[in-house]
N, C-alpha and C positions, 0 to 999 in steps of 0.2 A: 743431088737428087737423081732416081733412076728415073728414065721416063720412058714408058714403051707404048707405042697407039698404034692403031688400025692397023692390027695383023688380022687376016679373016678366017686364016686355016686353023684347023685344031691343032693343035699344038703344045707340048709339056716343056716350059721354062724349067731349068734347077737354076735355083740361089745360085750359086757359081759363077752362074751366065753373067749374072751384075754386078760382079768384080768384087761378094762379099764372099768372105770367106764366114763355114760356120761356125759359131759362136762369139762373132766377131763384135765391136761394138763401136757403135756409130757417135764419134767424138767432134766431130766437125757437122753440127748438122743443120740443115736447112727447116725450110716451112715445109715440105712433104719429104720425106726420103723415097715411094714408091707412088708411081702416077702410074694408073692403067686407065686407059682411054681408048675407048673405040674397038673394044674387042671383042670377036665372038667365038669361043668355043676356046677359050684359053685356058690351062692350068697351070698352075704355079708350085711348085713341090719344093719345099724348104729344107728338105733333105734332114729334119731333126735340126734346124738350126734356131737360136735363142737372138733375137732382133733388141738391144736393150739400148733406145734411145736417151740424151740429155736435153734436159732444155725444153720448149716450148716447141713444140714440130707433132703435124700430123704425119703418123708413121707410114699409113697405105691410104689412098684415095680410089676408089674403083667410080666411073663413070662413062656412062654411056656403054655398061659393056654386055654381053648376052652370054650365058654361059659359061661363067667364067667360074675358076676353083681356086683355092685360096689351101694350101692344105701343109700338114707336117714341120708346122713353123710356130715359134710362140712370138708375140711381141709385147714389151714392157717398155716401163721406163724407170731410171733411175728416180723420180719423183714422179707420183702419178701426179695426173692433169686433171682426169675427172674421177669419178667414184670406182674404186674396185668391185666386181662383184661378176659373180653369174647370175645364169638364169633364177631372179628368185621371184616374177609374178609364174605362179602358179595355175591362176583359173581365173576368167572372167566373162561377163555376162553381161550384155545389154538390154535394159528394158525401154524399150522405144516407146509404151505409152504412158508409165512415167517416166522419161529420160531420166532412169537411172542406169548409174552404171555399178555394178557389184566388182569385185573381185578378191582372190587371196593372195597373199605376198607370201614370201618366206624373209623373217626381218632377224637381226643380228643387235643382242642388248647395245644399247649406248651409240649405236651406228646410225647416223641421220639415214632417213627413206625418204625418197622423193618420188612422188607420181608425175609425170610431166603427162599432159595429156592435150591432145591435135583439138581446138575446140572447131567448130562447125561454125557458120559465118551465121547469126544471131544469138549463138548460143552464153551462157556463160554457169561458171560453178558456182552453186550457190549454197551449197551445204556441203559438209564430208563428215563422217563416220570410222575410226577403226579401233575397233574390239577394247574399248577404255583408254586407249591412247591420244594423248593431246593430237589436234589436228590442225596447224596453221595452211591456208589454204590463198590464193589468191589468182586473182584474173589478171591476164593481161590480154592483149591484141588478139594474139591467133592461139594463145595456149592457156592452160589452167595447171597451176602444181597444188599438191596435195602434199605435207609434208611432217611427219613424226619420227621423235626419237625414242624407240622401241624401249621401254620397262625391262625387258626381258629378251631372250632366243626364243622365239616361237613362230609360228603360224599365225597373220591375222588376217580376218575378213574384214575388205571396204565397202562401205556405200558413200557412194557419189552422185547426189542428186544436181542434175544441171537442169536450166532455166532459159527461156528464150529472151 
């Protein structure tokens, strides 16, 4: 693990500095490989390097830090861990006097989607909607998933009526 905390000065790290060379790949590896802690005004320049961990490890941890840049680095893993994807919610909209929530996805045929959503301390999900799509939904503690396996490659719109 690299670990670096409470530097205060602005300052640009390169890859290098951490004794990785780029394109290297991280065969020996722990629960975090990068710990940034307590930093403000820090940037990290990965000089085009490709981070491709094994195993079960979070790759970068950032806490506690102000300012900090993350940039010119890609990181993977040999097996992902959780869902691959970009940005695909699109648009969304709260309506606070029906606590609904709307919004649009961009979903990929045969690809599970999952809405995971922060619920509000009385709140809970009580219906969900999207564009003909089956909806398996469920509440737990402090969160709500909403979850479909898209028909199709398209665009769809949610509604998500919560309840107190």
């Amino acid at each position: 693990m690299v670990a670096v905390s409470a530097w205060a000065a602005t300052e640009t790290i390169n890859v290098a500095d951490f004794g990785v060379q780029p394109n290297s790949y991280n065969n020996n590896p722990k629960t975090c490989a990068i710990l940034m802690e307590d930093f403000q005004g820090l940037t990290i320049d990965g000089s085009g390097s490709e981070f491709v961990f094994h195993g079960r490890m979070q790759p970068l941890t950032v806490e506690r830090c102000e300012r900090a840049t993350i940039r010119n680095l890609t990181i993977d893993g040999d097996i992902p861990l959780t869902a691959r994807g970009g940005v695909s919610l699109l648009d969304e909209r709260w309506d606070s006097g029906g606590n609904i929530l709307s919004a649009e996805s961009a979903v990929i045929v045969g690809d599970p989607y999952v809405m995971t959503i922060h619920l509000p301390e009385g709140f809970r999900l009580e219906s969900a909607e999207v564009d003909g799509e089956k909806v398996e939904f469920a509440n737990q503690k402090e969160i709500a998933t909403a979850r479909i396996v898209p028909s199709a490659t398209k665009t769809v719109n949610w509604k998500i009526d919560f309840a107190k």
